[in-house]
C-alpha positions in Angstrom: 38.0 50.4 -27.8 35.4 50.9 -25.1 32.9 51.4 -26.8 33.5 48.9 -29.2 33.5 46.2 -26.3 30.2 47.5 -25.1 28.6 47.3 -28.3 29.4 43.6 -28.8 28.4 43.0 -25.0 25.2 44.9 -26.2 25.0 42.3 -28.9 25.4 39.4 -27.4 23.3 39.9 -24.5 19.9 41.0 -27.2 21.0 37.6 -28.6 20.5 35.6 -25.9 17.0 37.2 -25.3 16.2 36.8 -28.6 17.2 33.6 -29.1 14.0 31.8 -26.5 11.2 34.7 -27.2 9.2 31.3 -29.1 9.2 28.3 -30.4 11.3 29.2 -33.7 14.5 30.8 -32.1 14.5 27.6 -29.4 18.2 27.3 -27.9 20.3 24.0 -28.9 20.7 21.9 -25.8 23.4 18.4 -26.1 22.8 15.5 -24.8 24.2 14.9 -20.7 23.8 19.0 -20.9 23.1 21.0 -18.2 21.8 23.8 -18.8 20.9 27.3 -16.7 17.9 28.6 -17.3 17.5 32.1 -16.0 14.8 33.9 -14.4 11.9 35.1 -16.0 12.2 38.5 -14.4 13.9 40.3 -17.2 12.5 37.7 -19.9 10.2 38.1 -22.6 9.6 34.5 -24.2 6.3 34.1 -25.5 4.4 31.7 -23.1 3.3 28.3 -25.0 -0.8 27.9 -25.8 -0.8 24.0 -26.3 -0.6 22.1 -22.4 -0.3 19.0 -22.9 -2.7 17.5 -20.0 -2.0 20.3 -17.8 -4.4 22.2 -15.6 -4.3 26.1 -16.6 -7.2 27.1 -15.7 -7.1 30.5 -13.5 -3.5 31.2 -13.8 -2.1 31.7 -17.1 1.5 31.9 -17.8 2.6 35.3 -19.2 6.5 34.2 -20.3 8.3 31.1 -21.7 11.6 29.7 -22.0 12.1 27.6 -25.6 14.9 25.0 -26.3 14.9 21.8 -28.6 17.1 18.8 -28.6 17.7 16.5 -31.9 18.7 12.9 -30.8 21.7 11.1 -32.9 20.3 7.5 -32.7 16.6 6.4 -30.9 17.0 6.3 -27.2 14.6 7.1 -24.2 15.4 10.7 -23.5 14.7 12.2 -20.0 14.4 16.2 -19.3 14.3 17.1 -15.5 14.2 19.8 -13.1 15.1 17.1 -10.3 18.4 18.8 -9.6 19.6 19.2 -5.9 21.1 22.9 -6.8 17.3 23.6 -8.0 16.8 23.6 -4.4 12.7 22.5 -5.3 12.1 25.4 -7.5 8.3 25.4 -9.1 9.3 24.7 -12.9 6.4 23.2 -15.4 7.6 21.5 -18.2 6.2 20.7 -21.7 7.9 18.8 -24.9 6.4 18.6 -27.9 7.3 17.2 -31.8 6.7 18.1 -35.3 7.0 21.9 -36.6 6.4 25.2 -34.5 3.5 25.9 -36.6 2.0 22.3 -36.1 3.2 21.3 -32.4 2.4 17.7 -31.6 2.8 17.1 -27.4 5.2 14.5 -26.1 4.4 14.8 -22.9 4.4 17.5 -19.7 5.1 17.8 -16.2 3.8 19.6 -12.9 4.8 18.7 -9.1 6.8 15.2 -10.5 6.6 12.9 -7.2 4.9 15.4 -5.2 7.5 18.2 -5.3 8.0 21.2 -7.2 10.0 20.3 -10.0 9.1 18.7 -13.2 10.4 15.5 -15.3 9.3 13.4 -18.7 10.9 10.6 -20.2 9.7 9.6 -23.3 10.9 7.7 -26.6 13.0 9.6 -29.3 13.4 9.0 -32.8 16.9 9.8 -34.5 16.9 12.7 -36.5 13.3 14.3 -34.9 13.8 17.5 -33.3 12.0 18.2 -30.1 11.1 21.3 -28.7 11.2 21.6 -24.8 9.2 24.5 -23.2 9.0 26.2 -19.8 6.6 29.1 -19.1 5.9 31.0 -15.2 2.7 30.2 -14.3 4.0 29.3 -10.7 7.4 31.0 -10.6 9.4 33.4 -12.4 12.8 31.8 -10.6 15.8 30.5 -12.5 16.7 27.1 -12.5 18.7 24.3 -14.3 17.6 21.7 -16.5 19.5 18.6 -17.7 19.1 16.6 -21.0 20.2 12.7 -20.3 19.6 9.2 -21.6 17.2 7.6 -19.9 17.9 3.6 -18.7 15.5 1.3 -20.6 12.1 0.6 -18.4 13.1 -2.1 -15.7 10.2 -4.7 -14.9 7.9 -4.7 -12.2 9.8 -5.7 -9.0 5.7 -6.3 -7.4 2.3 -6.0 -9.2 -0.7 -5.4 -7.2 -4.6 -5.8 -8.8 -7.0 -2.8 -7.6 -9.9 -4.5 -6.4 -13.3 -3.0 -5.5 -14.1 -4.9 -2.0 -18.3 -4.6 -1.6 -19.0 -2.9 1.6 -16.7 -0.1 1.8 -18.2 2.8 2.2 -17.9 6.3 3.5 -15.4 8.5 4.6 -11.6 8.0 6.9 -11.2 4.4 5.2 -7.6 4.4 7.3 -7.9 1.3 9.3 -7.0 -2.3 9.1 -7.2 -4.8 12.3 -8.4 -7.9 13.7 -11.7 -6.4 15.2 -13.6 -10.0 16.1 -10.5 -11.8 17.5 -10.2 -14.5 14.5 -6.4 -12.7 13.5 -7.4 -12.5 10.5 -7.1 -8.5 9.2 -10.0 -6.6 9.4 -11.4 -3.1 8.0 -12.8 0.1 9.5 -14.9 0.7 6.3 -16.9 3.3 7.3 -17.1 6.1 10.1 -19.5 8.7 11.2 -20.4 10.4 14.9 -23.4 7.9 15.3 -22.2 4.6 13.6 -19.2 2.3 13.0 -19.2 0.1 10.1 -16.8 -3.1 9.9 -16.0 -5.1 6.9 -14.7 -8.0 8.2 -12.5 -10.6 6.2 -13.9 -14.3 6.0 -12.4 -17.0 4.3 -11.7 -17.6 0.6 -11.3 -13.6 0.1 -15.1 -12.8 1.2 -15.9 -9.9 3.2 -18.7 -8.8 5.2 -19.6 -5.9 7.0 -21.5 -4.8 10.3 -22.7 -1.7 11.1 -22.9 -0.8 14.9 -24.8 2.1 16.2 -22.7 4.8 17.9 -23.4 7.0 21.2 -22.3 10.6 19.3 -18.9 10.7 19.5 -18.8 14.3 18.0 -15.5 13.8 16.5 -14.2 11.9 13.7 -10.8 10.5 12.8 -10.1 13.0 10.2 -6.3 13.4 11.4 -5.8 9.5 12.8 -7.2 6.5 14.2 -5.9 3.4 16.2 -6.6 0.1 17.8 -5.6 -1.9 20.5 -7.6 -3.8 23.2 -7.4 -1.6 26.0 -9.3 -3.2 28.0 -8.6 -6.8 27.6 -11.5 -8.1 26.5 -10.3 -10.4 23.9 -11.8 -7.5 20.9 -10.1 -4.3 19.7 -11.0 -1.1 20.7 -10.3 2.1 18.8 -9.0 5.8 19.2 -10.3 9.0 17.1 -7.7 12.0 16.2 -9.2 15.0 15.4 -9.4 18.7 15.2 -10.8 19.1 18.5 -9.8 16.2 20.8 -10.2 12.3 20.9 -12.7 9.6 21.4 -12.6 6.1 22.3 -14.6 3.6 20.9 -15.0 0.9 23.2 -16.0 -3.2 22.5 -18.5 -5.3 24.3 -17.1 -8.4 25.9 -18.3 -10.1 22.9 -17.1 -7.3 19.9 -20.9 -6.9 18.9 -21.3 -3.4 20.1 -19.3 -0.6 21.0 -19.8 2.5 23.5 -18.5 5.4 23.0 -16.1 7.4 25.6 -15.4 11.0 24.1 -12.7 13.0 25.9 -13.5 16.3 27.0 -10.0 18.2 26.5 -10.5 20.2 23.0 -7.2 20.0 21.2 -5.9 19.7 17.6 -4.8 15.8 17.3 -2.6 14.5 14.8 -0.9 10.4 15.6 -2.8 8.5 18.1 -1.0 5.4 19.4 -2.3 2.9 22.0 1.2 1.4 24.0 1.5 0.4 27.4 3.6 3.3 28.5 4.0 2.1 32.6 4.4 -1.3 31.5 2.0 -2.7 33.9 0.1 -5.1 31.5 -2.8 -3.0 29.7 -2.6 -0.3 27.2 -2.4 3.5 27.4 -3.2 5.8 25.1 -1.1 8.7 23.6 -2.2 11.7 21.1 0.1 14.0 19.3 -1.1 17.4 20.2 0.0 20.4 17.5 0.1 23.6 19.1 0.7 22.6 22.8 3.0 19.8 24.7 1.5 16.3 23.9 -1.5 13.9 25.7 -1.7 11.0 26.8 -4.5 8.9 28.9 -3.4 6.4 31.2 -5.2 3.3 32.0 -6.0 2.7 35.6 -8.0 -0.6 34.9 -11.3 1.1 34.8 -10.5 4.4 32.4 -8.5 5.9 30.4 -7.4 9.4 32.5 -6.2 12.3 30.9 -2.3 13.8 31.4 -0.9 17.1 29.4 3.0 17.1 28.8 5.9 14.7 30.4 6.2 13.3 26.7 7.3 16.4 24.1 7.1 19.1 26.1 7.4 21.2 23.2 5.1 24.6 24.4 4.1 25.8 20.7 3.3 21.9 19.6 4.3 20.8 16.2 4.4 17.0 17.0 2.8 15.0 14.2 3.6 11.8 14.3 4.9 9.2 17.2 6.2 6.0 17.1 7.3 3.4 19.4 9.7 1.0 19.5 13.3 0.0 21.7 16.3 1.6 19.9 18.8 1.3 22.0 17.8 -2.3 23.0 17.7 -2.0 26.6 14.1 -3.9 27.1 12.2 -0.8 27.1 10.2 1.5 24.6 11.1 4.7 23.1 9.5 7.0 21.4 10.5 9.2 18.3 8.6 12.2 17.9 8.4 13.1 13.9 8.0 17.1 14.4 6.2 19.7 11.3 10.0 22.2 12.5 7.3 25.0 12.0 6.7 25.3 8.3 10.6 23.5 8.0 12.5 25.9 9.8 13.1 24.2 12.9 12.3 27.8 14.9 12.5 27.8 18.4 14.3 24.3 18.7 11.1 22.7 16.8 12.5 19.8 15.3 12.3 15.9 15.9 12.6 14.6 19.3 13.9 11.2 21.1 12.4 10.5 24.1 14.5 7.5 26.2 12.7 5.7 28.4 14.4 5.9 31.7 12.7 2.5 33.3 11.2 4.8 35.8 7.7 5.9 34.2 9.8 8.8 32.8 11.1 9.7 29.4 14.2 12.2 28.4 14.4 13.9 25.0 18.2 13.0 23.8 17.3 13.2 20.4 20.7 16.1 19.9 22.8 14.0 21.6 21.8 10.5 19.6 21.9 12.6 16.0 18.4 12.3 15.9 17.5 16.3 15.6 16.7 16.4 12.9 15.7 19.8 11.1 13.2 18.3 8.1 10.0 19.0 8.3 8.2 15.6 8.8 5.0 14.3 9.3 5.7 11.0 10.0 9.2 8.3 9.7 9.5 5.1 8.9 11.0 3.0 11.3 12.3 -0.5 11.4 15.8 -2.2 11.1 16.6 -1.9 7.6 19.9 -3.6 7.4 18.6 -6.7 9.5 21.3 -6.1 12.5 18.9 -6.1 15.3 18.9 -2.4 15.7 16.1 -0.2 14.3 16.6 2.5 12.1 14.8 5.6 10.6 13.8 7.5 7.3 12.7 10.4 8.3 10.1 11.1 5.6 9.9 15.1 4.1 6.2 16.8 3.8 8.1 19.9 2.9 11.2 20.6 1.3 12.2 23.7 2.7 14.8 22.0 4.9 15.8 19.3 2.9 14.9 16.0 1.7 14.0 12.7 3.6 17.0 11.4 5.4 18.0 7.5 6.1 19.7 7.5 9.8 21.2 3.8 10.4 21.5 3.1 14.1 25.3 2.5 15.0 24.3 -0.1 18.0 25.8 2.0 20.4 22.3 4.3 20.8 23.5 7.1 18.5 22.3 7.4 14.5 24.4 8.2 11.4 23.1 9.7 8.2 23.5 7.4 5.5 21.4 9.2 2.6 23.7 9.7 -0.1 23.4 6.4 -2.5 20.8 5.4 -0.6 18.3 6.3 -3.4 16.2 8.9 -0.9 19.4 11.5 -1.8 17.4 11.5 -5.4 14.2 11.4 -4.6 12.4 14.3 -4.2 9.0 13.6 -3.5 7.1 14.9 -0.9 4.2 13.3 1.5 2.9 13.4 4.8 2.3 9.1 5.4 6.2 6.9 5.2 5.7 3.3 6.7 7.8 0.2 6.6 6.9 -3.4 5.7 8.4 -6.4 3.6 5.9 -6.3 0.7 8.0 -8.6 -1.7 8.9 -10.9 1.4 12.5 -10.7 0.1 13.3 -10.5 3.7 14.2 -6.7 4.0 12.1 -4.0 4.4 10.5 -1.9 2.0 9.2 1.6 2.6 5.9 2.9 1.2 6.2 6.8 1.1 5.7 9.6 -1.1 5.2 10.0 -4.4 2.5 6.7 -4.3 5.5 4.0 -4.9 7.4 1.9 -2.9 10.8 2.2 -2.1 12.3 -1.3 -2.1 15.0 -2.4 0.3 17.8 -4.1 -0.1 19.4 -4.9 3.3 21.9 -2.2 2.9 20.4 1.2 2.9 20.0 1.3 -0.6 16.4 2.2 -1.8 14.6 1.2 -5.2 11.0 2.4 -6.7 9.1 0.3 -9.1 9.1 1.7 -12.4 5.5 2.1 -12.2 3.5 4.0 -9.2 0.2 2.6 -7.5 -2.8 4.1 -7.8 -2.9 5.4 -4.0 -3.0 8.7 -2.7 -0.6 10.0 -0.3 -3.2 9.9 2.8 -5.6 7.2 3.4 -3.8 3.5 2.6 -3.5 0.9 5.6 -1.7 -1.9 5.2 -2.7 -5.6 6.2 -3.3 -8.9 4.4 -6.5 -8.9 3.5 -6.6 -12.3 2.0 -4.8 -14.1 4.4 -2.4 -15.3 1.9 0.9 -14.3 3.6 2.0 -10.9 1.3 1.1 -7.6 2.3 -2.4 -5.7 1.0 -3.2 -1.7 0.9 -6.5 -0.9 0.6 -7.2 2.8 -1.0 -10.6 4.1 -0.4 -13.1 1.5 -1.0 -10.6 -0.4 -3.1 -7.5 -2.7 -2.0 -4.5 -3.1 -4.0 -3.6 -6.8 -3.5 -0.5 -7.6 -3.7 -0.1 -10.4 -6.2 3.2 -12.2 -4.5 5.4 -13.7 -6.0 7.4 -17.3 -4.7 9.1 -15.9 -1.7 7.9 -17.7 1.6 6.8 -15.4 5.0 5.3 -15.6 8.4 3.0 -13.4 10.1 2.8 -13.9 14.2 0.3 -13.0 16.6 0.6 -12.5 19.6 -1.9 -13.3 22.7 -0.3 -11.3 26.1 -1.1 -12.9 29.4 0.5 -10.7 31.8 1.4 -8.3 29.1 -1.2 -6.6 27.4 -3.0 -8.7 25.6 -2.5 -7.4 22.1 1.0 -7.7 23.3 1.9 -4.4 21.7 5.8 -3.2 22.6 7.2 -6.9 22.2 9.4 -7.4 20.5 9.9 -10.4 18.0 13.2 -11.8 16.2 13.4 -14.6 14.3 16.6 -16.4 12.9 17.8 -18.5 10.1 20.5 -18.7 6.8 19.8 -15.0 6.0 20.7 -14.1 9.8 18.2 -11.7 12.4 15.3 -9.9 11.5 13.1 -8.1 14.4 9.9 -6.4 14.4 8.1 -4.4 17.2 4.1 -5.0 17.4 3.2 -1.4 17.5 -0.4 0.2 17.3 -0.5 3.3 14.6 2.4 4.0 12.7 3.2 6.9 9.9 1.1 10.0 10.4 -2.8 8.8 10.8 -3.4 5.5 9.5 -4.0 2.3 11.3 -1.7 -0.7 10.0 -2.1 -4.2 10.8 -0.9 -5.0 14.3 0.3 -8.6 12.6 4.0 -8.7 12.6 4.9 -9.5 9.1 8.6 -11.1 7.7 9.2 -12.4 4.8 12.2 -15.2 4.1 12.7 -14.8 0.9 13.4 -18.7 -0.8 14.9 -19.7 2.9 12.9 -23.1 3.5 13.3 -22.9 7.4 12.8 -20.2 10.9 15.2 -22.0 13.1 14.2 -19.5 16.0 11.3 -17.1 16.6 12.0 -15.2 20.4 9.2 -13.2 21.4 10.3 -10.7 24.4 7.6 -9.8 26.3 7.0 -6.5 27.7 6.6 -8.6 31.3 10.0 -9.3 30.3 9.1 -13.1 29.7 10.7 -14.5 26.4 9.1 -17.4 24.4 11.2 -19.3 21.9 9.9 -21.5 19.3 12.3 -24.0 17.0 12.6 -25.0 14.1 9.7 -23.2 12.4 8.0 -24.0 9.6 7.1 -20.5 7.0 4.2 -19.9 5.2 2.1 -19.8 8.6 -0.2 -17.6 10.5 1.8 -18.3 14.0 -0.1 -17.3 17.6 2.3 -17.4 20.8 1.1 -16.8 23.7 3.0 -15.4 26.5 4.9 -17.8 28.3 3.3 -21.0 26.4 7.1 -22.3 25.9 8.3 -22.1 28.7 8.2 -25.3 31.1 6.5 -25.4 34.6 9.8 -25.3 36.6 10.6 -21.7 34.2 7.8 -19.6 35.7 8.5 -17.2 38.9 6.1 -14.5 39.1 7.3 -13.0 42.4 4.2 -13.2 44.2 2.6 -16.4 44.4 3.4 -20.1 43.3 0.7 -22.7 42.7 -0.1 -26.3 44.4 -0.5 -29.3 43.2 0.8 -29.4 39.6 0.2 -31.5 38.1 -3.2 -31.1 39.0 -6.5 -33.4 38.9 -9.0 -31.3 40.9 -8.2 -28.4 42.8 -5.5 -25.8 42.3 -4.6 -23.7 45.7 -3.0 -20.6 46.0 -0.1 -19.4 47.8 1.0 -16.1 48.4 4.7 -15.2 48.9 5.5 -14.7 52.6 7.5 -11.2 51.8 4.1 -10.2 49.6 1.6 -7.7 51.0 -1.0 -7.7 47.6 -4.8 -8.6 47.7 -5.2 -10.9 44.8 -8.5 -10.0 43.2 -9.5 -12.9 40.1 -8.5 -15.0 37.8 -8.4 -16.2 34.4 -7.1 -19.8 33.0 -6.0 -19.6 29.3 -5.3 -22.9 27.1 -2.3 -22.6 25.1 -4.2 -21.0 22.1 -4.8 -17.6 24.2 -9.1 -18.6 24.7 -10.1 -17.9 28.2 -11.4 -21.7 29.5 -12.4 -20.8 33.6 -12.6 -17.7 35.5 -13.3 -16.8 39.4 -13.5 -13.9 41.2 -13.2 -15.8 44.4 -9.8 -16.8 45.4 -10.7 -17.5 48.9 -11.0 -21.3 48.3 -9.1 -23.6 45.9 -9.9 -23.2 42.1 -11.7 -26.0 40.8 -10.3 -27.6 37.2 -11.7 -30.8 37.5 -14.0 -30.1 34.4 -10.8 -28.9 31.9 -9.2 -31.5 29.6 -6.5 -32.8 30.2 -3.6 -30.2 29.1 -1.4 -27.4 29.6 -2.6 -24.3 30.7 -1.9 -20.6 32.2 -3.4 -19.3 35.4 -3.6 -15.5 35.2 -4.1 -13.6 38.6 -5.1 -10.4 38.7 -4.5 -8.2 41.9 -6.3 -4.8 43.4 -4.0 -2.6 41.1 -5.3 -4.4 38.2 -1.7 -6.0 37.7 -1.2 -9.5 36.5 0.9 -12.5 37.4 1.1 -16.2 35.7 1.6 -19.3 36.2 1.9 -22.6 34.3 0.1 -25.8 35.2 -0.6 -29.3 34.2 -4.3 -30.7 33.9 -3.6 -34.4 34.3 
């Protein structure tokens, strides 16, 4: 009786070998089947010859696994790896038609979306048998495989025409801004150590380009770039990230030359951000730093000076990617720190970090006590407020999958987050990439995320994620977003091409922003606006994702809504503009404190007499008040500078200014500004 038992064992077992050694003993699979696969260890399938489309080159396989499928009725047949117990398993995949002696490909698959695993859909005729073949040219793991009907094609939710744009050139195209002051979205088209070329957009879709001779920088942005106006000059200036340390480029007083300002701390860069982080009216500068706690540069009024750790104290690095906004909606920024967890395994405590800003000039990682640790190993997150409640939220985007997935956190509006992946449509996507970034590209009004796998992840208000059925020609690094032809939906340029977005009928704004006592770029605000679909916010933020530079534009769309009723704009002075009753479809510029009446402003240290005023403006100091007031600037409502003075010893003279509303700007001996509102009768 033993023996007989082992026998048949014996039997069954050769069988089952036997049974996948080629392409004529392939194993039946059914329809909805899942079916195990097992390794390749103790295998001894004959490895297919016919790819497909696949690279082999170097590495041929040496086994194969063979199975075939024979469809009752024509349907769209899909056959993935993309299973979570796969667990990202390197599996290549090839299906072919016709006869093992005459083998007709259907199609193959390698890394589908970026990860490991493989997937092809394709179009089945009733009564064809299909043969579906895996070999080991990257792994001799087992793994499951599932045969399923696939849901007919769904149309394009957003088409976009790749367009060659004259003038782009070169290498590091990863930066869109306004870089001559005109709001209207500009590109960094070209970089090297000795020049700067910008292509700048015009009107009607026609672009131009400068180039501007450069002071060697010796470093390029090869891991990130940013602009802001750090200087407040009225013309962008930009930060290079690279290998070994960071340089400024800075803009003439009339953006037609730069100079250049490299740093001399060596250090491997990844994000570079420019935000005001002591919230005293003109921008800083921060830099990821990867094997060491993080820098940042703080502006004294004259230079940007150099400070090691305070922000990610981390000691072996491993911060990639920074991004600031106010999540717990106390008036002040954060920062969330996307972290590499040191090849994914969060060693040593290396994962994502929090840092609250305590209103003090100092920041506290909470990110364990907020659910924000989180042990994925990112490059960058997207963040924005997803489900339009006026708190932001973040999908933390997955480079690697060694730890898991990306993962949607929805802020609870009590400063804590809350996974919220599963249905979300990230808990089956497995794609993989270094660059996640958030924006309303169909102006449905809720935001979309452009991530891995070159797709976009569409929104729908609820934490529920959809890609189009088709991917964009983009690669997973260099693609800035901006409107680069200034007709209200969101661009992506990719190399020296831009993927227009061709729109559709939903309505938008975009708002700029023109800082007075804030910085002037007003990075850090905050904006809201309000109408029948309820709150949407936005933060004006400098660098976002892992190293490209995004427009600094705050972008909403409306969907078919036909009014804004409010737009608030919260300063980081703290001073809050509110505009009613907007109209969409508009490029909007607000500057600070332009809607607020005379009687509204109280800048704590001086007030201003006579206003109205004909002639002469003089200046009082508060008695309680011990500053030296230094200069100042009068703006007109659109943000241009109309009269300065560095002599505030005698009564400013605005005899020669229309008549109008403007803002006085004083600047003291710290370099800090206060405003005031006055009437030119």
């Amino acid at each position: 009786m033993k023996k007989t038992t082992f026998l048949i064992a014996l039997i069954f077992s050769m069988s089952f070998v036997k049974a996948q050694t080629n392409c004529g003993n392939a194993v039946s699979v059914l329809l909805n089947s899942t079916t195990t696969a097992p390794s390749f260890t103790n295998e001894t399938g004959t490895p297919p010859t016919a790819f497909c489309g696949l690279n082999n080159s170097n590495q041929n396989p040496t086994k194969g696994k063979w199975y075939k499928f024979t469809p009752t009725q024509n349907m769209n047949i899909t056959v993935t790896t993309v299973l979570p117990q796969n667990n990202n398993i390197d599996t290549r995949l090839i299906i072919y038609s016709g006869n093992c002696n005459a083998l007709v490909c259907v199609g193959s698959s390698d890394d589908f979306n970026g990860a490991n695993t493989s997937e092809v859909t394709f179009a089945a005729t009733i009564g064809s048998t299909y043969t579906i073949a895996f070999d080991n040219r990257f792994s001799n793991a087992g793994f499951d495989f599932k045969v399923t009907e696939a849901a007919p094609p769904a149309p394009d939710r957003l088409s976009f025409t790749s367009t060659s744009v004259t003038g782009i050139t070169g290498g590091y195209n990863n930066c869109i801004a306004d870089m001559n002051g005109d709001f209207l979205d500009d590109i960094i088209s070209a970089v090297s150590t000795t020049q700067l070329v910008i292509t700048y957009q015009g009107t009607n879709g026609v672009f131009t380009s400068t180039t501007y001779p450069l002071t060697s920088t010796s470093v390029l942005p090869s891991w990130s770039i940013a602009a802001g106006d750090y200087d407040n000059n009225g013309y962008n200036d930009l930060i290079y990230g690279s290998g070994t340390g960071v340089a400024f480029l800075k803009a003439n007083s009339t953006g037609t030359g730069y100079t250049t300002d490299r740093k001399t701390q060596s250090y491997l860069v990844q994000r570079t951000n420019f935000i005001d982080i002591n919230n005293d009216g003109k921008l800083d500068a921060f830099a990821c730093d990867d094997n060491a706690p993080n820098r940042y540069y703080m502006n004294d009024g004259t230079n940007l000076n150099h400070i090691q750790g305070g922000i990610g104290d981390f000691p072996s690095g491993g911060n990639y990617a920074s991004n600031w906004f106010d999540y717990d909606n106390d008036g002040d920024i954060d920062m969330y720190m996307a972290k590499c967890g040191q090849g994914g395994s969060g060693v040593g405590g290396n994962i994502d970090e929090f840092h609250r800003n305590n209103g003090n000039g100092t920041f506290t990682n909470v990110a364990a006590s907020i659910g924000m640790a989180n042990p994925e190993q990112t490059w960058s997150g997207a963040c924005g407020d997803f489900n339009n409640d006026g708190w932001m939220d973040v999908i933390v985007g997955v480079n690697s999958a060694s730890n898991g997935y990306s993962n949607v956190k929805r802020n609870n509006g009590d400063g804590t987050f809350t996974s919220v992946t599963a249905g979300s449509g990230y808990d089956t996507n497995t794609s993989l990439g270094r660059e996640y970034v958030t924006q309303d590209f169909d102006n449905d009004g809720f935001l979309d995320v452009l991530g891995s796998g070159s797709n976009i992840m569409f929104g729908d208000g609820n934490f529920r994620f959809t890609p189009n059925p088709n991917t964009y020609p983009v690669s997973n690094f260099d693609r800035p977003i901006g409107d680069l032809n200034n007709d209200g939906f969101l661009d992506i340029q990719n190399g020296t091409n831009v993927l227009f977005n061709n729109g559709n009928s939903n309505k938008w704004l975009n708002v700029n922003l023109r800082g007075i006592e804030s910085n002037r770029n007003g990075i850090g605000a905050r904006i809201e606006i309000y109408g029948s679909w309820g709150k949407q916010i936005r933060y004006v933020q400098s660098g976002t994702g892992f190293q490209n530079m995004s427009t600094i534009t705050a972008h909403f769309g409306i969907g078919q809504a036909t009014t804004i009723t409010q737009v608030i704009i919260k300063w980081p002075s703290g001073t809050i503009d509110t505009l009613i009753n907007v109209n969409p479809n508009q490029n909007l510029l607000v500057v600070e404190g332009s809607t607020l009446a005379i009687n509204s402003f109280n800048n704590g240290v001086f007030s201003i007499y006579p206003n109205p005023v004909k002639n002469n403006i003089n200046i009082q100091i508060k008695d309680t008040i011990s500053v030296v007031l230094k200069s100042a600037l009068v703006y007109d409502l659109n943000g241009k500078v109309v009269l300065s003075t560095d002599n505030l010893n005698q009564p400013i003279n605005v005899e020669n200014l229309a008549s109008g509303t403007y803002i006085l700007s004083i600047s003291d001996s710290e370099n800090r500004n206060y405003s005031q509102k006055f009437i030119k009768e």
